[in-house]
C-alpha positions in Angstrom: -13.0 6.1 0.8 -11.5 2.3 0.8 -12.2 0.2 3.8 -9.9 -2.2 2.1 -6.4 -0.4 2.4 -4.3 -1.3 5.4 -2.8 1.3 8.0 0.7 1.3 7.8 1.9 3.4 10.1 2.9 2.2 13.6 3.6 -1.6 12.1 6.1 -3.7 13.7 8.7 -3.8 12.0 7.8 -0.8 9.5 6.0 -0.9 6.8 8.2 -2.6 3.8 8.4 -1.0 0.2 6.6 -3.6 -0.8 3.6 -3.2 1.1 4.0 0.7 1.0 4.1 -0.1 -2.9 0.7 -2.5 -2.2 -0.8 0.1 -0.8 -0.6 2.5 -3.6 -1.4 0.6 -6.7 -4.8 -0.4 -4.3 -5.3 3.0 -4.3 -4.9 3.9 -7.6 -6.9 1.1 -8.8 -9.4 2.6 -6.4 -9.4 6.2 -7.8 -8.9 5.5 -11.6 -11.4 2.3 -11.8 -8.7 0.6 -13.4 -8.3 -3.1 -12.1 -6.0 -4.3 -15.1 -4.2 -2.0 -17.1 -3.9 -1.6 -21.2 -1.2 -0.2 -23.0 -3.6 2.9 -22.9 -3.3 3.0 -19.1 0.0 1.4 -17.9 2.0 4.1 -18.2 -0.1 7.0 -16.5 -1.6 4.2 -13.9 2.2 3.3 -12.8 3.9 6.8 -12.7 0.3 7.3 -10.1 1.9 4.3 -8.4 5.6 5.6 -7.7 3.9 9.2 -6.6 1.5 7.6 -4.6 4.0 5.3 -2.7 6.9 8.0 -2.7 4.4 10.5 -0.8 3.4 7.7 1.8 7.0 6.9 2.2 7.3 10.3 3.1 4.1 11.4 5.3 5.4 8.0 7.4 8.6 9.1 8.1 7.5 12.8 9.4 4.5 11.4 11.5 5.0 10.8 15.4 4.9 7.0 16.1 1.9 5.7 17.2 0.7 4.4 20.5 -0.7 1.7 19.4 -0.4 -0.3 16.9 -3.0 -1.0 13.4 -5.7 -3.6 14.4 -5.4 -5.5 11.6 -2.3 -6.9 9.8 -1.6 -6.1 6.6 -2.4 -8.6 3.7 1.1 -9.4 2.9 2.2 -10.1 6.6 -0.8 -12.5 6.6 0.0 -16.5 6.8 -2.3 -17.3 3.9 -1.0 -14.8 1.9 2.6 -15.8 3.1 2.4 -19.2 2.3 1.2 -18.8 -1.3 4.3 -17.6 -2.1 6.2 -20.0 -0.7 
């Protein structure tokens, strides 16, 4: 459905709550069409958030780890993306 949304699972070291929390508002923004939330859509959009990234916290700690590792890295491991916040 998104090309856009980075595997998590199998990252060295693990996925962090913050990208596991990236992750989910991209794909709620994805679903819902919403790209910047009103006071008509914050609440529902970030309740989505916490469910989405609660169940992905879940579903990666029961999966197997993987053999080999995501081919890309995700944006918030990136250097460009590091150094912006620096």
């Amino acid at each position: 459905m998104c090309r856009n949304i980075t595997t998590l699972r199998g990252l060295e070291p693990s996925a962090t709550d913050e990208e596991i929390e990236a992750g989910a508002r991209q794909y709620v923004r994805k679903v819902t069409g919403v790209q910047k939330t009103s006071a008509a859509t914050e609440d529902a959009f970030e309740r989505a958030v916490a469910i989405i990234a609660q169940a992905t916290h879940e579903v990666l700690a029961e999966l197997p780890p993987r053999k080999v590792p995501p081919k890309t890295v995700p944006p918030l491991r990136r250097a460009s993306v590091i150094a912006r916040q620096a």
